[in-house]
C-alpha positions as CSV (number, residue, x, y, z in Angstrom):
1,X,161.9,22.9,82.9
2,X,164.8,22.6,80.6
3,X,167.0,25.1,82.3
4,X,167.3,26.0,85.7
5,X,166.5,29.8,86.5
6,X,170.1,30.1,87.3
7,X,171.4,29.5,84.1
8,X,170.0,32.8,82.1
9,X,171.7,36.1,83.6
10,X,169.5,37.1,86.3
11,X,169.2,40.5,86.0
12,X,167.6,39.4,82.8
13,X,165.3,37.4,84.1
14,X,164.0,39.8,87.0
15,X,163.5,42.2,83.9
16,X,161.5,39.3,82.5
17,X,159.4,38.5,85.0
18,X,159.1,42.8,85.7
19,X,157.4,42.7,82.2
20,X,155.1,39.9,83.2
21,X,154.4,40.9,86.6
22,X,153.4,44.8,85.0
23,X,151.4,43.1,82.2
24,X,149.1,40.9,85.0
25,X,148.7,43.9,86.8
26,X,147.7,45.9,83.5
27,X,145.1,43.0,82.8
28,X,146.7,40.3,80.6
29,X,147.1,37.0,81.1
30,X,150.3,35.5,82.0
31,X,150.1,32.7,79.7
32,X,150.3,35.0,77.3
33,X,152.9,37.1,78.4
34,X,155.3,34.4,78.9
35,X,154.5,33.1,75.6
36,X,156.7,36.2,74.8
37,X,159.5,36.0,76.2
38,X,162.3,34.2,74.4
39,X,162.4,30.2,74.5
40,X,166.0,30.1,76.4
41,X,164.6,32.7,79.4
42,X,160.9,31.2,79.5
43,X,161.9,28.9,82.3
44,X,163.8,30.8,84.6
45,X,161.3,34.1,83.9
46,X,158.2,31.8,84.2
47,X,159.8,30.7,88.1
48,X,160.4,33.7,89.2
49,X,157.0,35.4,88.2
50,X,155.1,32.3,89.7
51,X,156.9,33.5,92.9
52,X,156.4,37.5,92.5
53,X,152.6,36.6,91.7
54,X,152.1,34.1,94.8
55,X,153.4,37.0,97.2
56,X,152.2,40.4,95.3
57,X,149.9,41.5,97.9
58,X,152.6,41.5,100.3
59,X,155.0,43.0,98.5
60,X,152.7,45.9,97.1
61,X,152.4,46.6,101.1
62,X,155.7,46.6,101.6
63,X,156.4,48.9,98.8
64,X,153.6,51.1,99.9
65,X,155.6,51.6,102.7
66,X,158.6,52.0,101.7
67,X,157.7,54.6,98.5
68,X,154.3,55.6,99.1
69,X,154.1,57.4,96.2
70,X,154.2,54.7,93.6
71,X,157.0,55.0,90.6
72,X,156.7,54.3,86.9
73,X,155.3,51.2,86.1
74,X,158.3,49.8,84.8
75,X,160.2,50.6,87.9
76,X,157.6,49.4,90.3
77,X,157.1,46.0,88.7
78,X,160.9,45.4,89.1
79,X,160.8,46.3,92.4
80,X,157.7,44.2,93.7
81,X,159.8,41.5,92.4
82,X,162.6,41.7,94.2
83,X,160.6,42.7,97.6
84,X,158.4,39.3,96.9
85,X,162.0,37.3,96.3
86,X,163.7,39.2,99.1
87,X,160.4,37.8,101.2
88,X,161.6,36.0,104.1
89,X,161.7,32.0,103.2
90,X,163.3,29.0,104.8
91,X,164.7,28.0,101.2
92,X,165.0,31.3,99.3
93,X,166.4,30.9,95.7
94,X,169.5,33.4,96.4
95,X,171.6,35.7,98.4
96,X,170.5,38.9,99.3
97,X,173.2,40.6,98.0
98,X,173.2,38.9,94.7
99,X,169.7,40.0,94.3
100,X,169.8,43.2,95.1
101,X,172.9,43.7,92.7
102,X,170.8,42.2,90.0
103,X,167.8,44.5,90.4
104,X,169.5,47.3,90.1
105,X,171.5,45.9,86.8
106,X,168.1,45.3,85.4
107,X,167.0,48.8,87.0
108,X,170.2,50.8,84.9
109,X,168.8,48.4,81.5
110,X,164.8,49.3,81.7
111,X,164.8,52.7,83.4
112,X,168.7,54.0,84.2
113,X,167.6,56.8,85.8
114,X,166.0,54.8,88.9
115,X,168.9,52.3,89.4
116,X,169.8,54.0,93.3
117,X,166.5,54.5,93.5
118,X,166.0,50.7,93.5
119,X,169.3,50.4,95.2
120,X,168.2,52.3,98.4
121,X,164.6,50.5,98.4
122,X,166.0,47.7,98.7
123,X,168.6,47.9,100.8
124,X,166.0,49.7,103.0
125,X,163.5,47.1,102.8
126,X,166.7,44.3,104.2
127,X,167.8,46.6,106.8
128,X,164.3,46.7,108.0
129,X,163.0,43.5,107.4
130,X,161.2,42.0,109.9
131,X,159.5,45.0,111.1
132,X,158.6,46.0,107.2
133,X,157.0,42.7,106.9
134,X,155.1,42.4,110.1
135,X,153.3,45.8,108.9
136,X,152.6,44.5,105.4
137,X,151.0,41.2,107.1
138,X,148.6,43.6,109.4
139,X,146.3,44.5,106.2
140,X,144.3,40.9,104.4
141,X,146.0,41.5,101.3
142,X,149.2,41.9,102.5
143,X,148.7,39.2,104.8
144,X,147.3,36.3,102.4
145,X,148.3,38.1,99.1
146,X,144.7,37.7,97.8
147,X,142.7,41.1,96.4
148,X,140.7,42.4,99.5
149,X,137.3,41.0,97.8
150,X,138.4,37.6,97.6
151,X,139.5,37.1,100.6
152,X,135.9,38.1,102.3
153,X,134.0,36.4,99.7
154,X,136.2,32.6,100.8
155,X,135.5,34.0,104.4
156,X,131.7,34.2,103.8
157,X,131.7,30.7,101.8
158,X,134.2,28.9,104.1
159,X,134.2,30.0,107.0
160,X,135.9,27.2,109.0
161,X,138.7,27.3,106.0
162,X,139.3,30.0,104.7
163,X,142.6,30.8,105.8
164,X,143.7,27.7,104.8
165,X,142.6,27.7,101.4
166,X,144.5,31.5,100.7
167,X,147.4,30.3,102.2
168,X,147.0,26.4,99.5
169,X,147.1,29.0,96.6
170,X,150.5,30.5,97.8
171,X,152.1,26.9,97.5
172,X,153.4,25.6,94.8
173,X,151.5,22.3,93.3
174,X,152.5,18.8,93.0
175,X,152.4,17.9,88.9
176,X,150.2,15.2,88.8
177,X,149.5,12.4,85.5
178,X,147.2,10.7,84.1
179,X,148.5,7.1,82.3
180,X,146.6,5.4,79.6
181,X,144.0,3.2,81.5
182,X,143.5,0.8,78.5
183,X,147.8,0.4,78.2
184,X,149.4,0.6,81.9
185,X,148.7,1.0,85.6
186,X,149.5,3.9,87.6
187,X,151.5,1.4,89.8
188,X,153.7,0.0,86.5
189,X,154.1,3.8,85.5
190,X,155.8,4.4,89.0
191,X,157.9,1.8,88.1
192,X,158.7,3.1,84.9
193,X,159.2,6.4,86.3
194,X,161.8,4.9,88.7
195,X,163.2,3.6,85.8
196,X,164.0,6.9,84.7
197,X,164.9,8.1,87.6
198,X,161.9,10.2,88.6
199,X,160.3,9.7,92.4
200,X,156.5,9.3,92.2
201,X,153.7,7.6,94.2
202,X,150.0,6.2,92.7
203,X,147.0,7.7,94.4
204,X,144.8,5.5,94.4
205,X,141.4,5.7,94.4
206,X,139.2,7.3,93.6
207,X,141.7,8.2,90.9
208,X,143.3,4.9,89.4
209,X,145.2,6.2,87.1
210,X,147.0,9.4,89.0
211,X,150.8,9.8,89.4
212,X,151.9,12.2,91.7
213,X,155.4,13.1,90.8
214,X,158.2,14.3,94.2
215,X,159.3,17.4,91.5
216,X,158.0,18.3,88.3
217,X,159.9,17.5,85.4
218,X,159.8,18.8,81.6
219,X,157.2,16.5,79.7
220,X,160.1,15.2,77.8
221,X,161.1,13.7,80.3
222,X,158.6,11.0,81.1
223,X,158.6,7.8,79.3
224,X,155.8,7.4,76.8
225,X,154.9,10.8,76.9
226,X,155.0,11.1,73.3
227,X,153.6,7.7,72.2
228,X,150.4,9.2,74.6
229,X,151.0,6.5,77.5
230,X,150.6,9.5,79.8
231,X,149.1,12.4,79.8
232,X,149.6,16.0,82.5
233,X,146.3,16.4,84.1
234,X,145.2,17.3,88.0
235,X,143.6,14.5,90.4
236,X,140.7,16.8,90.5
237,X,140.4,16.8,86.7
238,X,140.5,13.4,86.6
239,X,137.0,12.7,88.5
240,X,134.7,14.5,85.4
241,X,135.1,11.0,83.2
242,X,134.5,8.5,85.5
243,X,131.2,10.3,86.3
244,X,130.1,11.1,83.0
245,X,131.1,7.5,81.7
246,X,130.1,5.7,85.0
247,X,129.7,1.7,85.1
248,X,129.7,2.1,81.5
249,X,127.8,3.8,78.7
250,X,126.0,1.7,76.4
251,X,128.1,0.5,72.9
252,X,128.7,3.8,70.5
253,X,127.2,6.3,73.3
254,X,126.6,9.7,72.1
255,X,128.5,11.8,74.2
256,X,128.7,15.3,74.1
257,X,132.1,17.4,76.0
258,X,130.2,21.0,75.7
259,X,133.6,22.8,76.7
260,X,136.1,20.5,75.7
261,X,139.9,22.6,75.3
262,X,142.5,22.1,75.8
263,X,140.9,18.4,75.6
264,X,142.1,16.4,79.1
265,X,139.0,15.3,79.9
266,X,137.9,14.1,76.4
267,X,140.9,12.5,76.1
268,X,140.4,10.7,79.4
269,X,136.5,10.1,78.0
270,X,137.7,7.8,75.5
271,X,140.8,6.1,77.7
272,X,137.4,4.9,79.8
273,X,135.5,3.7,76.8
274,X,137.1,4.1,73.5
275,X,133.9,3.4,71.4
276,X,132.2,6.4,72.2
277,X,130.7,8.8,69.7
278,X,132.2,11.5,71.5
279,X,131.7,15.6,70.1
280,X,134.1,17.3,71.6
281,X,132.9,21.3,71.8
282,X,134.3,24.8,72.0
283,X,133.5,28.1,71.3
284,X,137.5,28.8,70.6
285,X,138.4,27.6,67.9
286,X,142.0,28.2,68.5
287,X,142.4,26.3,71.3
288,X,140.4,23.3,70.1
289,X,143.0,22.9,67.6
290,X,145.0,21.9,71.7
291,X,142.4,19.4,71.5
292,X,143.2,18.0,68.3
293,X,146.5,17.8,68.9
294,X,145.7,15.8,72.2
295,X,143.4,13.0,70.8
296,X,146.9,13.1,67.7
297,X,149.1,12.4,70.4
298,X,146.8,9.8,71.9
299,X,145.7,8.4,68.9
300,X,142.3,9.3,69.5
301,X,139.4,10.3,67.4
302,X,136.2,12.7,68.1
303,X,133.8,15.3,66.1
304,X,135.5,18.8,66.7
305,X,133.3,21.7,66.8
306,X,133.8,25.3,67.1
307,X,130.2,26.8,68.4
308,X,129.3,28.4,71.3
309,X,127.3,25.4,73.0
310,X,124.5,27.9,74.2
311,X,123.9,28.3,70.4
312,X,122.4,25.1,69.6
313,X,120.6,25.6,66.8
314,X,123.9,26.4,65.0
315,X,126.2,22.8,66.0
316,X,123.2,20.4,67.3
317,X,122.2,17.4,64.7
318,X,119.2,17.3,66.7
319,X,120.0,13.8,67.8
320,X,120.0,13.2,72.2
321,X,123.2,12.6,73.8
322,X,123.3,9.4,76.4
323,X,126.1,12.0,78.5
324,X,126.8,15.7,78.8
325,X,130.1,16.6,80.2
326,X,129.5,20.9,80.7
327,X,133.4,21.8,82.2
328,X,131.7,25.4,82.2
329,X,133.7,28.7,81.7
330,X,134.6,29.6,85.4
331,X,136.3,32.0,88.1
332,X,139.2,29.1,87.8
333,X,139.3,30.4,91.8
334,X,140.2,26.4,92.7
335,X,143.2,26.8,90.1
336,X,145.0,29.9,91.8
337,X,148.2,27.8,92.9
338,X,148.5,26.5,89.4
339,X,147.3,30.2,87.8
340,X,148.9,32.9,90.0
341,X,147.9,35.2,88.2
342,X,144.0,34.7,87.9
343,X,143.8,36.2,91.6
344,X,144.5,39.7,90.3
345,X,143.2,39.8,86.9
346,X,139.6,38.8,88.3
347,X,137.0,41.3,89.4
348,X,134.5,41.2,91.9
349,X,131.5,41.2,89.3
350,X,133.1,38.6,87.3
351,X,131.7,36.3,89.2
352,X,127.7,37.1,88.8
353,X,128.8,37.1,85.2
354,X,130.1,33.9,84.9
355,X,127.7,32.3,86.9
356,X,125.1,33.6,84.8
357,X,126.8,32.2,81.5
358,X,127.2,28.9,83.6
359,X,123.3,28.6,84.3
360,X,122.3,29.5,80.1
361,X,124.7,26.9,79.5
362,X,123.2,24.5,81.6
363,X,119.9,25.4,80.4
364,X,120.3,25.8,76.8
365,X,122.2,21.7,77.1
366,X,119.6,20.1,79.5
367,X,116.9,19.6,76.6
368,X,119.5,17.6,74.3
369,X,120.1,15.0,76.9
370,X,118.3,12.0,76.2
371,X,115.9,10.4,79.2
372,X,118.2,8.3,81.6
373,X,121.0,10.0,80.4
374,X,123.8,12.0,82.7
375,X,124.6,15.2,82.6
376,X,128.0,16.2,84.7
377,X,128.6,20.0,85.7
378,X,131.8,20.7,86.5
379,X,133.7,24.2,87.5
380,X,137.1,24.6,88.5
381,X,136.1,27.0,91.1
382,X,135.7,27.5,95.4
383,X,133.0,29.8,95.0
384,X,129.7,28.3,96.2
385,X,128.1,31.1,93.2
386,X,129.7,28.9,90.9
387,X,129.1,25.7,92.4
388,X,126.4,24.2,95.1
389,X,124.3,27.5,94.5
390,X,124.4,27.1,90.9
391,X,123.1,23.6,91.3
392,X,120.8,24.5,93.4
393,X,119.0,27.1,91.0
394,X,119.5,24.9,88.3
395,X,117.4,22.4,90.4
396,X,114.4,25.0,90.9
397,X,114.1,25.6,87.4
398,X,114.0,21.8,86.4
399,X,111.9,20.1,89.3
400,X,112.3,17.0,86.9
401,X,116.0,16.9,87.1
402,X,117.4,14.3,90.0
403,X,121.2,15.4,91.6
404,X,123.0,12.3,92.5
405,X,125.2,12.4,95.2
406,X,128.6,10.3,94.8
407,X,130.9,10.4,97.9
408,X,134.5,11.8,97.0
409,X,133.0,13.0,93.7
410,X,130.2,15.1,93.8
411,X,130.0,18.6,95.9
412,X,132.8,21.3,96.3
413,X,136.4,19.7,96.8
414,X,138.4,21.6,98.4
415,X,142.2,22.1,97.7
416,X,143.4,21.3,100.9
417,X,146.2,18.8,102.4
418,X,145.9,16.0,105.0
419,X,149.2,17.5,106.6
420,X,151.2,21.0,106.6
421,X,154.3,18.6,104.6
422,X,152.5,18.0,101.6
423,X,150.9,20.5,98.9
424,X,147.2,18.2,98.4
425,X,147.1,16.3,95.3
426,X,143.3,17.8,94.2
427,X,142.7,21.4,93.2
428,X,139.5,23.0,93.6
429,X,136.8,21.6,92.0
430,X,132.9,21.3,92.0
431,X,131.4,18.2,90.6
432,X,127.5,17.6,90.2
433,X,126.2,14.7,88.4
434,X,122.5,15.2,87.5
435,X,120.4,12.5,86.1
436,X,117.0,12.8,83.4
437,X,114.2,10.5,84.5
């Protein structure tokens, strides 16, 4: 970040992050919404709404309790933020006091009429505290801050870990790099970093070239970044091209990455083995140009395409590809600690829809593989709909298909740590890599 989020006035920035917090809960994306707000209060508003989002269930209960007829939009958004900043926490980012002054100076600037309004809610809600938020925490949403339906459907998938998981999405995530494979090792990176000041660790396999960093810092700030010696992508991300590229394709290997943006794992493709003939494909063509401007930075070259890949007959040459990376269009339910907002803008029938896109994409891709080559399905998801049962169906319907198991690769990785210290270093991901005799 290149300001702290105490150095913008904050009743400014709770009235930021009000505005995001309403739009998420009015459907939008919060990417978007904080692509909004002006550069100088982006940093400070994007904190605070990563925190209001992570702990919305629980403060909606506690709101509910304390007004249960719910206010103006406006007026409630401001409020769930302060409840989920007033939340009890061992390290909490300020004073009561200074934060309930602040809400109600951003109450009197968005809606002047509800500033003691806001005042006696939440000076209600500190007075009453602990018993306020032991209620909240007897309902599952208010409890895990997950919608209702989420919740059950991790209970019925993962049973054994459920709670675990909900309670992974609340935390904040480590930022984890990728460096250049073909220009310096995770370990010389660390020491560059060091260099710089910056605390990091390697992980090791079976992710050579991931850097963990103690605190994320702005881009900027890491050495090489813009000469592409390193590159911001999760552990978990970084497991697609080793699979698809394996002990090595043959010379000039048609390769195809059906879903390419923002461009990560293309980019990471062609770290592996530079002389690929790599197509790198998306249906948006807005955010291919992110992919373009990643292979720039990384002095990188591959075909662009904007086609949906289910549409072959309007993108394929008709020539086989050795490799098939499908990064299909997911839940991103493996993401959420990353995404805090993708928990409340999903639906529960999203997910029979996407899964059905994710199976006509693996269908409408599976005849342009060549025999012997590899195809690699990837979702950034927990859900098993999007994941082992997918495969699974995918399996029926192509008898000739063989699923090859890789330990630490393949199956449903779950984002979970070794010890309650540390956030883990892997979202959720599902990785299958099926083979054509």
């Amino acid at each position: 970040m290149s300001q702290s989020p105490q150095s913008a006035p904050l009743h400014r920035l709770l009235s930021q992050a009000a505005d995001a917090v309403q739009g998420v809960r009015e459907g939008r994306s919060l990417t978007e919404l904080l692509a909004r707000v002006p550069a100088e209060l982006r940093p400070g508003t994007q904190a605070l709404a990563f925190t209001a989002l992570r702990r919305l269930g629980s403060a909606e209960a506690a709101r509910q309790q304390l007004a249960p007829k719910a206010p103006p939009p406006r007026v409630d958004a401001l409020l769930l933020v302060a409840l989920a900043l007033l939340w009890p926490d061992p390290e909490p980012a300020y004073a009561d006091h200074t934060l309930v002054d602040q809400a109600v100076n951003a109450a009197k600037q968005r809606a002047p009429a509800s500033a003691a309004f806001v005042n006696a809610v939440l000076r209600r809600f500190l007075r009453e505290r602990q018993a306020l938020v032991a209620a909240a925490e007897r309902s599952p949403q208010g409890a895990f801050s997950h919608p209702a339906w989420w919740i059950e459907k991790l209970r019925q998938d993962w049973p054994a870990q459920w709670q675990a998981l909900l309670a992974a999405n609340n935390r904040p995530p480590p930022m984890t790099l990728r460096v250049h494979a073909g220009r310096i090792t995770a370990a010389g990176y660390v020491e560059r970093l060091a260099e710089a000041g910056i605390v990091a660790r390697a992980l090791g396999a079976p992710t050579p070239q991931a850097v963990v960093l103690d605190k994320p810092v702005p881009v900027s700030a890491l050495p090489g970044f813009a000469e592409g010696l390193v590159s911001v992508q999760d552990a978990a991300a970084q497991l697609a091209a080793p699979l698809v590229v394996g002990s090595g394709l043959k010379p000039g290997a048609r390769v195809l990455d059906a879903c390419a943006a923002p461009g990560g794992k293309t980019a990471h493709l062609l770290e592996l083995q530079p002389d690929l003939q790599l197509t790198a494909l998306d249906a948006d063509a807005q955010r291919l140009a992110r992919v373009q401007d990643n292979l720039n930075r990384l002095q990188q070259k591959a075909t662009l395409k904007a086609a949906d890949a289910r549409q072959t007959a309007a993108w394929w040459d008709g020539q086989p590809f050795d490799a098939i990376l499908l990064d299909a269009p997911c839940s991103a339910s493996g993401i959420v600690r990353r995404h805090p907002d993708v928990r409340w803008l999903r639906r529960p029938d999203d997910i029979a829809a996407l899964a059905r896109i994710q199976a006509e994409l693996l269908d409408a891709l599976w005849p342009l593989l060549a025999p012997g080559g590899r195809l690699v399905y990837a979702t950034c998801s927990v859900f098993k709909a999007e994941g082992q049962a997918q495969l699974d169906a995918f399996l029926q319907r192509q008898p000739d298909a063989k699923c090859l198991d890789v330990p630490g690769f393949t199956g449903h990785l779950l984002p979970l740590a070794d010890n309650a210290a540390n956030p883990p270093p892997l979202d959720g991901f599902f990785y299958a890599l099926i083979l054509k005799p």
